[in-house]
MARKOL-90813 format. One record per residue: x, y negated, z of N, C-alpha, C, CB in turn. Coordinates in steps of 0.1 Angstrom, whole numbers, plus 5000, padded with zeros to 4 digits. Last residue first. Glycine has a CB too. Example, Ala and Ser with C-alpha at 12.3 -4.5 7.8 and 13.67 -1.06 7.14 Angstrom:
2
512850225071513750115071512950005079514150065057;513250575078512350455078513250335078511350455090;
//
This chain:
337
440055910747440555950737438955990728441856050741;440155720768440755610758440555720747442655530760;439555890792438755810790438555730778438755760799;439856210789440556110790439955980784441656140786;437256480801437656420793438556290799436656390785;435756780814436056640812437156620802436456570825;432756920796433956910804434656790801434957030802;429356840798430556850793431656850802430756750784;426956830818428056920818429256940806427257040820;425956530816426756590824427356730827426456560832;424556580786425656510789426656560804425056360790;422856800794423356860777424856750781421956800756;421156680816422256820817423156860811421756920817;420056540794420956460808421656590813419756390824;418656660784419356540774420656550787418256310771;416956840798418056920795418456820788417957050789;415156640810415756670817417356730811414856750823;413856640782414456460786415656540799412656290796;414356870762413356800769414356670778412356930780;414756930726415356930743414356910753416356820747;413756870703414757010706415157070722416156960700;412756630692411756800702412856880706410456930689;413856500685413756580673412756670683415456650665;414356370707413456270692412956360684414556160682;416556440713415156450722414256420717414856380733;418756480699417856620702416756600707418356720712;419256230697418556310684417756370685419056380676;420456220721418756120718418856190709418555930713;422556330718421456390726420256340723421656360740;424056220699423656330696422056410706424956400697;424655980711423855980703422856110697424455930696;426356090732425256030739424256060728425355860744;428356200717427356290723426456200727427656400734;430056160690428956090695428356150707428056090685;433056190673432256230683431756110689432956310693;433756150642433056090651432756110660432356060650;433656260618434256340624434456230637435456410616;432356150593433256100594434456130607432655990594;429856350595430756300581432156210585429656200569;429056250624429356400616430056390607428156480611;427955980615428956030628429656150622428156070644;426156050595427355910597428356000603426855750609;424356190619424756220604425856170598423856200596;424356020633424656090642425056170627423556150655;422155780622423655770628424755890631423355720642;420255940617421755870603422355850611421755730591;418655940641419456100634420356070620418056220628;418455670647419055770656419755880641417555860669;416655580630417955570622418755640634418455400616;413955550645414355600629415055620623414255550622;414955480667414255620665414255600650412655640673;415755190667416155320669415655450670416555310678;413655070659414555120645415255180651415355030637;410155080665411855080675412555150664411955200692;408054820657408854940651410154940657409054930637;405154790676405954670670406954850666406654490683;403254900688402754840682403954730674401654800689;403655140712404554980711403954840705405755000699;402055330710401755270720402655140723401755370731;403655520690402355430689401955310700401155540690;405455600703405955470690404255420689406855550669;404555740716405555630726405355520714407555680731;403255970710402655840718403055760719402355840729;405856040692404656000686403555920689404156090684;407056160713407356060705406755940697407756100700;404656170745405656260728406356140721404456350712;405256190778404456130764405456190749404655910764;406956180803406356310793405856290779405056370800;408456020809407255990814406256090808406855850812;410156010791410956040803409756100808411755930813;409455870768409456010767409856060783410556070755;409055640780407955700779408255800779407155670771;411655570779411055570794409955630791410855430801;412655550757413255650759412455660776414955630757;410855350744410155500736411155580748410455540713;412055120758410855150760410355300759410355070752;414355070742414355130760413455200764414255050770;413254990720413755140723413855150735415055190718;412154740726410754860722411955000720409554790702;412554520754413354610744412454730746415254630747;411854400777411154370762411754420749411154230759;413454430797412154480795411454480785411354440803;417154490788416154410790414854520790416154290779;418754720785417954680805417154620798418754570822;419254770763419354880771418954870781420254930773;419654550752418654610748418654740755418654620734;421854380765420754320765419254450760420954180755;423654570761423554540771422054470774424654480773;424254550732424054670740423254660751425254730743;424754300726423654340726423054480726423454290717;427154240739426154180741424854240741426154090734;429154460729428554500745427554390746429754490758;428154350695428554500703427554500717430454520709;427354070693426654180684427154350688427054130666;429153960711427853960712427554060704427253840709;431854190720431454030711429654060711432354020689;433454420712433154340726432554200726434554300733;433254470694432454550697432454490710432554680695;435654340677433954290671432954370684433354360651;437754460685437154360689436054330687437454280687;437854630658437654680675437154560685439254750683;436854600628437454570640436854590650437754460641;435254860610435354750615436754700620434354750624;435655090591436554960588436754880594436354890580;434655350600433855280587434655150587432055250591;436055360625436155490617435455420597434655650629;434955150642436555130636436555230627437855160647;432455240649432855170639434255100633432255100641;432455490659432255510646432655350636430555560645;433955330682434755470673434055460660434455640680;432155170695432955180688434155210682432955150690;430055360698429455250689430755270684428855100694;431355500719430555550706430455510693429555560709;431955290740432955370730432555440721433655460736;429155210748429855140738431255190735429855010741;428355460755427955430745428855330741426755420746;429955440784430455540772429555490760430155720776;429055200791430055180791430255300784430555140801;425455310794426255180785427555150782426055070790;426155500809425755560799425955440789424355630801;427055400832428155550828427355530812427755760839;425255190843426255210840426855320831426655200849;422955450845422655380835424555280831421155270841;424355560866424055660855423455540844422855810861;424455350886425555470887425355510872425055600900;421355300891422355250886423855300882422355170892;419155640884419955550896420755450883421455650908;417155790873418255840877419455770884418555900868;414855770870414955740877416255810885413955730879;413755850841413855950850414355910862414756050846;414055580830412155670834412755760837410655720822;416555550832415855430838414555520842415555280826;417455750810417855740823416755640832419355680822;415155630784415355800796415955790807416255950791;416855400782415155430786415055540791414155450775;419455490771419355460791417355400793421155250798;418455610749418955720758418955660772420555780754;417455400739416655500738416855560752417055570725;419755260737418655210745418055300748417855130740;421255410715421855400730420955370738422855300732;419855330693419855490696420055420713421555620686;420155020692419255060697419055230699418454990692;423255050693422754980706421155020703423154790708;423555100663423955160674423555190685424555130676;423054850648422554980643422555080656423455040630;424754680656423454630658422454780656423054490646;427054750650426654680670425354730669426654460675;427554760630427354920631426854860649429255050627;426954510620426054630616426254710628426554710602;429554390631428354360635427554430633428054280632;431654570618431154590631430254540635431854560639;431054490588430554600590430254640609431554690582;431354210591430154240589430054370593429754220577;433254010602433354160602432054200599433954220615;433453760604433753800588433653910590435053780581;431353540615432053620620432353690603431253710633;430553270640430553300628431753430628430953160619;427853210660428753230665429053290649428753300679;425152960675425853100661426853100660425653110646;423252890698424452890695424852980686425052890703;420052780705420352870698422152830694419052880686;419452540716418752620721419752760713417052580718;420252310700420352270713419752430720419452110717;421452500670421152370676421252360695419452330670;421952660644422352610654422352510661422852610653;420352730624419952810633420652750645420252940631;421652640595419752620595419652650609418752750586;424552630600424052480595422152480599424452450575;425052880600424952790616424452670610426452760626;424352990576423353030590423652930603423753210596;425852870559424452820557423752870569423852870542;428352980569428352850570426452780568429552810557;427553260560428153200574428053060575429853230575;427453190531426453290537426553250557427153500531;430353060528429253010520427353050531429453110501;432253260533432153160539430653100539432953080535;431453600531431453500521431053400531430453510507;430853820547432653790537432653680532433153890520;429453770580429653780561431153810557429253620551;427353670601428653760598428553790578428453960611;426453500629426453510614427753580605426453350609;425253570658426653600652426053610636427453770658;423753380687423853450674425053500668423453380665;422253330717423653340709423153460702425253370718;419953110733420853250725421853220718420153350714;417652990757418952970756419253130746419652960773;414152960743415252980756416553030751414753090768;412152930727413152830729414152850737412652730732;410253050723409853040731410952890736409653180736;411053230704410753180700410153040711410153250694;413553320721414153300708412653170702414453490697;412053520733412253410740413253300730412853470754;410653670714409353610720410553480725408253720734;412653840702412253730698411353620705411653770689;415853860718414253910719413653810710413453900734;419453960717417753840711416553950711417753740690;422453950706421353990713420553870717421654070724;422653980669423653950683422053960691424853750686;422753850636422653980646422653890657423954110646;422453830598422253760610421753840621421453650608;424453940574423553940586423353880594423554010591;424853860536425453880551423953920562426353720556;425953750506424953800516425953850527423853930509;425053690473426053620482425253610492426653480479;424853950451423853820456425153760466422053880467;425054120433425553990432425253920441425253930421;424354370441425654340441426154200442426054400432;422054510446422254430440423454300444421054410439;422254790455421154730445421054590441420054750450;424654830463424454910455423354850445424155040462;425754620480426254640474425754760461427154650482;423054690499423054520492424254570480423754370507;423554900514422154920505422454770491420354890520;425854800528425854950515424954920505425255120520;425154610543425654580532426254680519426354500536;423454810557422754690548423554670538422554550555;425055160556424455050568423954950552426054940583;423355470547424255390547423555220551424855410533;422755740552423555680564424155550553424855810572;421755780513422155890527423155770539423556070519;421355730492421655600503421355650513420855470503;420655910472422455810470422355770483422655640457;418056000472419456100483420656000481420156310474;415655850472416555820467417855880474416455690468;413356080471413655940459414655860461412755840459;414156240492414156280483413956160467413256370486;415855970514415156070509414656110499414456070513;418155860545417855940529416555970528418756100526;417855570561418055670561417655760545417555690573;420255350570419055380561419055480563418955350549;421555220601421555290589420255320583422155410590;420154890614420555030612421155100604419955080610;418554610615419854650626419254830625419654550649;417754300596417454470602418754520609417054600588;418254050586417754080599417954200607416554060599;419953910562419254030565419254020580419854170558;420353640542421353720556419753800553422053600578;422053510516420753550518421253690529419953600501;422153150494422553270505421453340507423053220518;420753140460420653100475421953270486418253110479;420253270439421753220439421853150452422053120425;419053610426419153510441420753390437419653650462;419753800413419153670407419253560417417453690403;417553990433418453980423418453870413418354100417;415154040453415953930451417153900443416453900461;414254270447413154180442414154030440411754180455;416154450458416154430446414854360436416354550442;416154360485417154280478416654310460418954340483;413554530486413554310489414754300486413354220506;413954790483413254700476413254550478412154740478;415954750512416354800496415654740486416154960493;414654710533415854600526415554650510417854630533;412454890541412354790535413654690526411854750544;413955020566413355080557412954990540412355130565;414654800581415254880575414654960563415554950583;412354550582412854620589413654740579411754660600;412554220574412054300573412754400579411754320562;414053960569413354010581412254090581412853920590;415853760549414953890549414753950564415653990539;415953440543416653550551414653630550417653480574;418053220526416753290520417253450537416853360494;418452880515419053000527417853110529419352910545;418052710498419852670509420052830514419652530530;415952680470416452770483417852750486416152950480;415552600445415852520459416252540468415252490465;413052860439414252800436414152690447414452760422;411653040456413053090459413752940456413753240448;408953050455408952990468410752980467408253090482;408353260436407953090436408753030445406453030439;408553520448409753470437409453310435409553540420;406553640463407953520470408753430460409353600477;403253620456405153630448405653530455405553590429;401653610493401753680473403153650469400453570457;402053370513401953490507401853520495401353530511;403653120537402853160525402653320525403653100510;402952840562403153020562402553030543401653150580;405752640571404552660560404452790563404752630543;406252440603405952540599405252580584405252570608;405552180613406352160601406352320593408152090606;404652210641403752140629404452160614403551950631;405452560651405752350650404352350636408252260639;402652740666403752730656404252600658403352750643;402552870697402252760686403352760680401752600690;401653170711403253070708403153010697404753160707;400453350715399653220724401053150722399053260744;401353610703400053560706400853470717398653670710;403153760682403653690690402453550696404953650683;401553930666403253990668404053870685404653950645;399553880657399853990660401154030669399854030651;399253600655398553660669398753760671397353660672;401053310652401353490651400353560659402953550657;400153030647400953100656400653240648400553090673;397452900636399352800638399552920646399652600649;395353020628395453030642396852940644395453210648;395652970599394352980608394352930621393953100610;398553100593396952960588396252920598395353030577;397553340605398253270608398653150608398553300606;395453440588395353450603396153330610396053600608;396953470561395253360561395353310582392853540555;398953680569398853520563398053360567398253540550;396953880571397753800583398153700581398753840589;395853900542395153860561395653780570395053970572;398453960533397553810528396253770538396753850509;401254100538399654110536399353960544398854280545;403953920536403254000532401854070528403554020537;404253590547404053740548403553880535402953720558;406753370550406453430541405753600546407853420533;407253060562407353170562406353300552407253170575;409652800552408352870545408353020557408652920525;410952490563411152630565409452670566412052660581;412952250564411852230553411552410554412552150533;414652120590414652190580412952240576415652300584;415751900605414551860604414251930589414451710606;417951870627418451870611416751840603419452060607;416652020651417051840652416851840636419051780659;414452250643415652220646416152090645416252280641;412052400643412052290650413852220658410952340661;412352560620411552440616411252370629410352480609;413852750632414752660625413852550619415652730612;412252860654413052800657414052730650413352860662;410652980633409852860645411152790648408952930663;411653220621411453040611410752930624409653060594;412453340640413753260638413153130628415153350631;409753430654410853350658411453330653411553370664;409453590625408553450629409253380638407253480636;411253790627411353670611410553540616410253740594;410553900647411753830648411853740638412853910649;407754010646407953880653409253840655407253870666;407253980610406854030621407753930635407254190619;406953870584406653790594405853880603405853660590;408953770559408853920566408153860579410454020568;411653610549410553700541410453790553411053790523;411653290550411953390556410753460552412353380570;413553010538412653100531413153200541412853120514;414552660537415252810544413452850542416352800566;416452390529414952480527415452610529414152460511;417652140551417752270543416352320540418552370551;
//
Protein backbone atom coordinates (compact mmCIF):
# COMPACT_ATOMS: atom_id res chain seq x y z
CA UNK A 1 0.00 0.00 0.00
CA UNK A 2 1.00 3.65 -0.33
CA UNK A 3 -0.26 5.21 2.86
CA UNK A 4 0.37 9.25 3.20
CA UNK A 5 0.38 10.68 6.86
CA UNK A 6 -0.11 14.35 7.13
CA UNK A 7 1.05 15.78 10.38
CA UNK A 8 4.30 14.65 12.14
CA UNK A 9 3.69 15.16 15.66
CA UNK A 10 4.35 12.06 17.66
CA UNK A 11 1.14 9.99 17.03
CA UNK A 12 1.17 10.67 13.02
CA UNK A 13 4.99 9.65 13.45
CA UNK A 14 4.22 6.46 15.42
CA UNK A 15 1.68 5.16 13.23
CA UNK A 16 3.84 5.96 9.79
CA UNK A 17 6.92 3.92 11.74
CA UNK A 18 4.70 1.34 12.47
CA UNK A 19 2.97 0.81 8.97
CA UNK A 20 6.46 1.21 7.14
CA UNK A 21 7.59 -1.64 9.26
CA UNK A 22 4.77 -3.82 8.55
CA UNK A 23 5.28 -7.59 7.16
CA UNK A 24 2.93 -6.33 3.78
CA UNK A 25 6.05 -4.04 3.11
CA UNK A 26 3.97 -0.61 2.75
CA UNK A 27 5.46 2.32 0.60
CA UNK A 28 4.67 5.08 3.75
CA UNK A 29 5.47 9.17 3.27
CA UNK A 30 5.51 11.14 6.23
CA UNK A 31 4.54 14.43 5.73
CA UNK A 32 5.52 17.63 7.91
CA UNK A 33 4.59 20.67 7.93
CA UNK A 34 7.30 23.18 8.79
CA UNK A 35 10.19 22.41 6.52
CA UNK A 36 12.97 22.48 9.60
CA UNK A 37 11.62 19.76 11.19
CA UNK A 38 11.32 18.06 8.01
CA UNK A 39 15.08 18.75 7.02
CA UNK A 40 15.64 17.56 11.11
CA UNK A 41 14.09 14.52 10.57
CA UNK A 42 16.05 13.83 7.27
CA UNK A 43 18.70 14.30 9.09
CA UNK A 44 18.46 12.67 12.33
CA UNK A 45 16.01 9.21 10.77
CA UNK A 46 13.77 9.79 13.87
CA UNK A 47 11.61 12.67 15.44
CA UNK A 48 13.73 14.52 17.86
CA UNK A 49 10.98 16.67 18.79
CA UNK A 50 8.25 14.65 19.54
CA UNK A 51 9.84 11.21 19.87
CA UNK A 52 13.92 11.40 20.47
CA UNK A 53 16.18 8.31 20.30
CA UNK A 54 13.32 6.07 18.24
CA UNK A 55 15.00 5.27 14.63
CA UNK A 56 13.05 5.55 12.00
CA UNK A 57 12.78 2.04 9.47
CA UNK A 58 14.88 2.45 6.60
CA UNK A 59 11.79 2.45 4.32
CA UNK A 60 10.43 5.59 6.14
CA UNK A 61 10.08 8.90 3.37
CA UNK A 62 9.70 12.17 5.44
CA UNK A 63 8.45 15.01 2.92
CA UNK A 64 7.25 18.63 3.09
CA UNK A 65 5.73 21.73 1.16
CA UNK A 66 2.29 20.66 -1.22
CA UNK A 67 0.99 17.45 0.07
CA UNK A 68 -1.20 17.61 -2.99
CA UNK A 69 1.94 15.78 -5.06
CA UNK A 70 2.32 13.14 -2.76
CA UNK A 71 -1.84 12.13 -2.98
CA UNK A 72 -2.20 10.44 -6.41
CA UNK A 73 -1.77 6.54 -5.88
CA UNK A 74 -2.70 7.08 -2.56
CA UNK A 75 -4.48 3.39 -0.83
CA UNK A 76 -4.74 5.46 2.42
CA UNK A 77 -4.24 9.12 3.30
CA UNK A 78 -4.46 9.68 7.32
CA UNK A 79 -4.52 13.13 8.81
CA UNK A 80 -2.79 13.46 12.25
CA UNK A 81 -3.20 16.67 12.99
CA UNK A 82 -4.84 17.82 16.04
CA UNK A 83 -8.38 19.20 16.20
CA UNK A 84 -8.15 22.37 15.62
CA UNK A 85 -6.61 21.77 12.30
CA UNK A 86 -8.97 18.96 10.56
CA UNK A 87 -11.13 21.48 9.00
CA UNK A 88 -8.51 23.20 6.76
CA UNK A 89 -6.79 19.65 5.85
CA UNK A 90 -10.03 18.03 4.79
CA UNK A 91 -10.67 21.10 2.76
CA UNK A 92 -7.12 20.92 1.19
CA UNK A 93 -8.20 17.19 0.65
CA UNK A 94 -11.31 17.60 -1.44
CA UNK A 95 -10.94 15.66 -4.47
CA UNK A 96 -9.33 12.92 -2.33
CA UNK A 97 -10.39 9.59 -4.02
CA UNK A 98 -7.99 7.69 -1.54
CA UNK A 99 -9.51 6.64 1.88
CA UNK A 100 -8.90 9.09 4.47
CA UNK A 101 -9.11 8.29 8.60
CA UNK A 102 -8.38 11.32 10.93
CA UNK A 103 -6.45 10.88 14.16
CA UNK A 104 -7.73 13.83 16.39
CA UNK A 105 -9.97 12.91 19.41
CA UNK A 106 -12.62 15.99 20.12
CA UNK A 107 -15.21 18.42 19.50
CA UNK A 108 -14.21 21.49 17.58
CA UNK A 109 -14.62 24.17 19.03
CA UNK A 110 -16.52 27.70 17.69
CA UNK A 111 -15.22 30.92 16.67
CA UNK A 112 -15.98 34.12 15.43
CA UNK A 113 -14.74 32.87 11.71
CA UNK A 114 -16.47 30.16 11.78
CA UNK A 115 -19.79 30.14 14.59
CA UNK A 116 -21.43 27.04 11.98
CA UNK A 117 -18.94 24.43 13.79
CA UNK A 118 -19.98 25.23 17.26
CA UNK A 119 -19.31 21.39 19.38
CA UNK A 120 -19.07 19.61 16.43
CA UNK A 121 -17.20 16.03 16.46
CA UNK A 122 -14.75 15.10 12.93
CA UNK A 123 -17.16 13.57 10.98
CA UNK A 124 -19.41 16.94 11.43
CA UNK A 125 -16.40 18.98 10.45
CA UNK A 126 -15.76 16.19 7.30
CA UNK A 127 -19.54 16.24 6.35
CA UNK A 128 -19.68 20.02 6.11
CA UNK A 129 -16.32 20.75 4.27
CA UNK A 130 -16.05 18.26 2.32
CA UNK A 131 -18.53 15.76 2.00
CA UNK A 132 -17.23 13.66 -0.62
CA UNK A 133 -14.38 12.21 0.60
CA UNK A 134 -14.67 8.42 1.80
CA UNK A 135 -13.61 8.87 5.59
CA UNK A 136 -13.47 7.71 9.02
CA UNK A 137 -11.15 7.59 12.31
CA UNK A 138 -8.62 5.76 13.48
CA UNK A 139 -8.96 5.64 17.66
CA UNK A 140 -8.69 3.22 20.73
CA UNK A 141 -6.06 3.43 23.47
CA UNK A 142 -2.35 4.21 22.50
CA UNK A 143 0.53 6.19 23.46
CA UNK A 144 2.49 6.83 20.76
CA UNK A 145 6.06 6.39 22.00
CA UNK A 146 4.95 2.60 22.76
CA UNK A 147 2.97 2.16 19.41
CA UNK A 148 6.26 3.38 18.13
CA UNK A 149 8.41 1.51 20.03
CA UNK A 150 6.40 -1.65 18.81
CA UNK A 151 4.72 -2.85 21.86
CA UNK A 152 1.56 -4.76 21.89
CA UNK A 153 -2.16 -2.33 20.71
CA UNK A 154 -5.36 -2.37 19.78
CA UNK A 155 -6.94 -0.11 17.35
CA UNK A 156 -10.59 0.55 16.25
CA UNK A 157 -11.01 1.61 12.46
CA UNK A 158 -14.46 3.04 12.50
CA UNK A 159 -16.42 4.34 9.40
CA UNK A 160 -19.68 3.92 7.39
CA UNK A 161 -17.80 3.08 4.50
CA UNK A 162 -16.36 -0.58 4.31
CA UNK A 163 -13.75 0.60 1.92
CA UNK A 164 -12.13 3.41 4.77
CA UNK A 165 -12.27 0.22 7.52
CA UNK A 166 -11.01 -2.28 5.35
CA UNK A 167 -7.88 0.03 4.04
CA UNK A 168 -6.90 0.73 7.96
CA UNK A 169 -6.54 -2.97 8.96
CA UNK A 170 -4.95 -3.94 5.61
CA UNK A 171 -1.95 -0.70 6.33
CA UNK A 172 -1.92 -1.12 10.53
CA UNK A 173 -2.50 -4.70 11.28
CA UNK A 174 0.19 -6.86 11.93
CA UNK A 175 2.22 -8.80 14.62
CA UNK A 176 2.32 -5.79 17.05
CA UNK A 177 -0.72 -3.67 16.40
CA UNK A 178 -4.43 -5.47 16.25
CA UNK A 179 -7.51 -3.21 14.47
CA UNK A 180 -10.46 -3.87 15.44
CA UNK A 181 -13.31 -2.66 12.68
CA UNK A 182 -16.15 -0.65 13.69
CA UNK A 183 -19.30 1.16 11.86
CA UNK A 184 -20.10 3.40 14.87
CA UNK A 185 -18.06 6.27 14.17
CA UNK A 186 -19.93 8.62 16.11
CA UNK A 187 -19.33 6.42 19.57
CA UNK A 188 -15.82 6.02 18.71
CA UNK A 189 -15.54 9.99 18.43
CA UNK A 190 -17.50 10.80 21.24
CA UNK A 191 -14.81 7.71 23.33
CA UNK A 192 -12.12 9.48 22.07
CA UNK A 193 -13.24 13.17 22.59
CA UNK A 194 -14.45 12.47 26.13
CA UNK A 195 -11.77 10.32 27.99
CA UNK A 196 -9.39 13.03 27.61
CA UNK A 197 -11.82 16.03 29.73
CA UNK A 198 -12.20 12.81 32.15
CA UNK A 199 -8.23 12.45 32.44
CA UNK A 200 -7.97 15.82 33.30
CA UNK A 201 -10.37 15.42 36.24
CA UNK A 202 -8.73 11.88 37.71
CA UNK A 203 -5.10 14.05 37.09
CA UNK A 204 -6.57 16.21 39.90
CA UNK A 205 -7.76 13.25 41.86
CA UNK A 206 -4.26 11.38 41.56
CA UNK A 207 -2.24 15.19 42.46
CA UNK A 208 -4.54 15.68 45.26
CA UNK A 209 -3.87 12.38 46.47
CA UNK A 210 -7.06 11.46 47.07
CA UNK A 211 -6.82 7.56 47.10
CA UNK A 212 -7.82 4.61 44.74
CA UNK A 213 -11.44 4.55 46.03
CA UNK A 214 -11.92 8.11 44.28
CA UNK A 215 -10.00 7.58 41.07
CA UNK A 216 -12.24 4.31 40.63
CA UNK A 217 -15.62 6.39 41.34
CA UNK A 218 -14.42 8.96 38.95
CA UNK A 219 -13.55 6.54 35.78
CA UNK A 220 -16.64 4.35 36.27
CA UNK A 221 -19.03 7.62 36.56
CA UNK A 222 -17.17 9.29 33.69
CA UNK A 223 -17.72 6.50 31.59
CA UNK A 224 -21.61 6.92 32.11
CA UNK A 225 -21.02 10.54 30.99
CA UNK A 226 -19.22 9.65 27.96
CA UNK A 227 -21.92 7.31 27.52
CA UNK A 228 -25.11 9.23 27.72
CA UNK A 229 -23.85 12.02 25.61
CA UNK A 230 -23.10 9.50 23.25
CA UNK A 231 -26.17 7.47 22.85
CA UNK A 232 -27.92 11.20 23.05
CA UNK A 233 -25.79 12.10 19.42
CA UNK A 234 -26.73 8.29 17.83
CA UNK A 235 -24.03 6.21 19.02
CA UNK A 236 -24.42 2.67 20.27
CA UNK A 237 -24.11 1.89 23.87
CA UNK A 238 -21.88 -0.87 23.38
CA UNK A 239 -19.31 1.01 21.50
CA UNK A 240 -18.46 2.56 25.02
CA UNK A 241 -17.42 -0.67 26.45
CA UNK A 242 -15.02 -1.35 23.57
CA UNK A 243 -11.57 -0.11 23.24
CA UNK A 244 -12.22 3.39 21.93
CA UNK A 245 -14.74 3.99 25.28
CA UNK A 246 -13.64 2.07 28.81
CA UNK A 247 -10.27 1.11 26.86
CA UNK A 248 -9.26 4.28 26.36
CA UNK A 249 -10.67 5.87 29.26
CA UNK A 250 -8.85 3.84 31.26
CA UNK A 251 -5.57 3.87 29.65
CA UNK A 252 -5.55 7.86 29.60
CA UNK A 253 -6.68 8.50 33.03
CA UNK A 254 -3.70 6.23 34.90
CA UNK A 255 -1.34 5.77 32.20
CA UNK A 256 1.88 8.12 33.00
CA UNK A 257 2.34 9.28 29.53
CA UNK A 258 -1.10 10.66 29.23
CA UNK A 259 -0.52 14.78 28.66
CA UNK A 260 -4.30 15.36 30.21
CA UNK A 261 -3.76 13.38 33.32
CA UNK A 262 -0.89 15.24 33.38
CA UNK A 263 -2.36 19.28 33.17
CA UNK A 264 -5.10 17.76 35.92
CA UNK A 265 -1.99 16.77 38.44
CA UNK A 266 -0.19 19.98 37.84
CA UNK A 267 -3.19 22.08 38.45
CA UNK A 268 -3.65 19.92 41.73
CA UNK A 269 0.06 20.92 42.37
CA UNK A 270 -1.10 24.67 42.18
CA UNK A 271 0.46 25.57 38.72
CA UNK A 272 -2.08 27.48 36.32
CA UNK A 273 -3.22 26.22 33.32
CA UNK A 274 -1.20 28.01 31.42
CA UNK A 275 2.11 26.41 33.34
CA UNK A 276 0.76 23.03 32.91
CA UNK A 277 0.12 23.18 29.01
CA UNK A 278 3.34 24.84 28.70
CA UNK A 279 5.41 22.53 30.54
CA UNK A 280 3.95 19.42 28.27
CA UNK A 281 5.35 20.57 25.03
CA UNK A 282 3.06 18.26 23.16
CA UNK A 283 -1.13 19.47 22.97
CA UNK A 284 -3.65 18.04 25.76
CA UNK A 285 -6.97 18.18 23.44
CA UNK A 286 -8.57 17.76 26.51
CA UNK A 287 -8.33 21.13 27.69
CA UNK A 288 -9.29 22.54 24.49
CA UNK A 289 -12.44 20.84 23.81
CA UNK A 290 -13.40 20.26 27.76
CA UNK A 291 -15.75 23.43 27.49
CA UNK A 292 -17.55 21.99 23.73
CA UNK A 293 -18.06 19.11 25.38
CA UNK A 294 -19.99 20.38 28.22
CA UNK A 295 -21.62 22.95 25.64
CA UNK A 296 -22.70 19.65 23.45
CA UNK A 297 -23.79 18.30 26.69
CA UNK A 298 -26.03 21.42 27.66
CA UNK A 299 -27.81 21.51 24.09
CA UNK A 300 -28.64 18.13 24.21
CA UNK A 301 -29.75 18.11 28.04
CA UNK A 302 -26.89 15.67 29.04
CA UNK A 303 -26.02 15.66 32.50
CA UNK A 304 -22.26 15.87 32.79
CA UNK A 305 -20.96 16.94 36.20
CA UNK A 306 -17.58 15.33 36.21
CA UNK A 307 -17.15 17.29 32.87
CA UNK A 308 -18.69 20.30 34.06
CA UNK A 309 -16.25 20.46 36.95
CA UNK A 310 -13.01 20.21 34.78
CA UNK A 311 -14.49 23.25 32.86
CA UNK A 312 -14.80 25.13 36.06
CA UNK A 313 -11.17 24.37 36.90
CA UNK A 314 -9.77 25.15 33.37
CA UNK A 315 -11.89 28.18 33.33
CA UNK A 316 -10.33 29.53 36.88
CA UNK A 317 -13.68 29.37 38.36
CA UNK A 318 -12.88 26.89 41.15
CA UNK A 319 -9.90 25.82 42.65
CA UNK A 320 -8.97 21.98 42.38
CA UNK A 321 -10.14 21.51 46.18
CA UNK A 322 -13.76 23.10 45.57
CA UNK A 323 -13.84 20.54 41.76
CA UNK A 324 -13.95 17.70 44.34
CA UNK A 325 -16.35 19.28 46.96
CA UNK A 326 -18.62 20.79 43.75
CA UNK A 327 -18.71 16.50 42.94
CA UNK A 328 -19.12 14.99 46.39
CA UNK A 329 -21.75 17.00 47.61
CA UNK A 330 -24.32 16.32 45.05
CA UNK A 331 -27.23 14.52 46.38
CA UNK A 332 -27.62 11.10 45.66
CA UNK A 333 -28.56 9.49 42.86
CA UNK A 334 -29.74 5.87 41.10
CA UNK A 335 -26.91 4.61 39.54
CA UNK A 336 -28.61 3.49 35.74
CA UNK A 337 -30.50 6.97 35.74
Amino acid sequence: MKIIVLGAGAWGTALAMSAAQHPAGHAVTLWARDAAQALAMRTARQNPRYLPGLAFPPSLTVADGDFAALLPGADLVIVATPMAALRSMLKALRGCTAPVAWLCKGFEAASAEKPESFGLLAHEVQAQVAPELIAGVFSGPSFAQEVALGQPTALVAASPHAKVRDALVRAFHSPSVRVYANEDIVGVEVGGAVKNVLAIATGLCDGLALGLNARAALITRGLAEMTRLGVALGARPDTFMGLSGLGDLVLTATGDLSRNRRVGMLLAQGQSLQQAVQSLGHVAEGVYSARTVAQRAALLDVEMPITRAAVALLDGQIKPEAAVALLMGRGPAQEWT
